[in-house]
N, C-alpha and C positions, 0 to 999 in steps of 0.2 A: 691563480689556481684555474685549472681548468672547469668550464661551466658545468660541473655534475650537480643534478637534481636529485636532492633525497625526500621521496615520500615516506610518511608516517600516518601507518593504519592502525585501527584500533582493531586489538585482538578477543573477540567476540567467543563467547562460550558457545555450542553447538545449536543452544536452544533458545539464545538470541536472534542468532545467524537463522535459525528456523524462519525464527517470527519476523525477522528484516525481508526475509526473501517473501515469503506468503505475503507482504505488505505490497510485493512488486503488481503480482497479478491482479491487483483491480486498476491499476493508472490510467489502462485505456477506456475502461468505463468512465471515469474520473475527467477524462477530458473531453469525453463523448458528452457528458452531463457538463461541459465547460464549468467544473469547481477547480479551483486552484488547491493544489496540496505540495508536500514536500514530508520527507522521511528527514528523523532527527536521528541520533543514535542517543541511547543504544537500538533502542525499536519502538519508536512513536512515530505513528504519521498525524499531521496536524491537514486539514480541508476547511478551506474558505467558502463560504456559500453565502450570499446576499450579506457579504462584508460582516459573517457569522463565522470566525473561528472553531472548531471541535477538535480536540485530540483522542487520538484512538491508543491506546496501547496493546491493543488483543486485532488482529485479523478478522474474526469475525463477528467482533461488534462494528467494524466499521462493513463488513458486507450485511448486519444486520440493517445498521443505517441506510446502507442504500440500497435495499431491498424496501425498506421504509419512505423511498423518496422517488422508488423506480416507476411510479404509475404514472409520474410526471410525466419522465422520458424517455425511459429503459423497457423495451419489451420483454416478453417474456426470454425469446432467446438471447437475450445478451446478459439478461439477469441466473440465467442458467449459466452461460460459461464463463461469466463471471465467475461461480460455487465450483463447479469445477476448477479453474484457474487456479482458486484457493486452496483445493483440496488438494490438489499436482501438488503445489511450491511445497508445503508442507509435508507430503509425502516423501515429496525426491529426497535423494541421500544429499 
């Protein structure tokens, strides 16, 4: 057989797919604060912090967490366009 590769994607309701994308906009803050994370499906991100697991299932409890954590590292401006970031993904069509 010829080497044809078949991808298999999972097909996501509107309002998952919302909440998968709003998860994208915080990573760079996420690696700015050097926490390791990763996105599960359907739409859970899980973040490591001092070898401390958290799963998030809503967007902005985990921007509340790290507006909760930002006095550490995060200044004001980045904890700002972070809320925005958020507020785009979930807006966009």
């Amino acid at each position: 057989m010829n080497d044809l590769q078949i991808r298999m994607t999972a097909d996501f309701s509107k309002e998952t797919s919302d909440r998968r994308k709003a998860f994208l906009a915080p990573r760079p803050s996420l690696r700015q604060l050097e926490i390791k994370f990763g996105l599960f499906e359907p739409a859970k991100m899980w973040i490591t912090e001092y070898n401390v697991s958290k799963d998030f299932y809503d967007p902005t409890d985990l921007s509340l967490y790290l507006n909760s954590i930002s006095d550490r590292s995060m200044d004001i401006a980045s904890r700002t366009l972070l809320q925005a970031q958020i507020t785009q993904a979930r807006n966009s069509p």
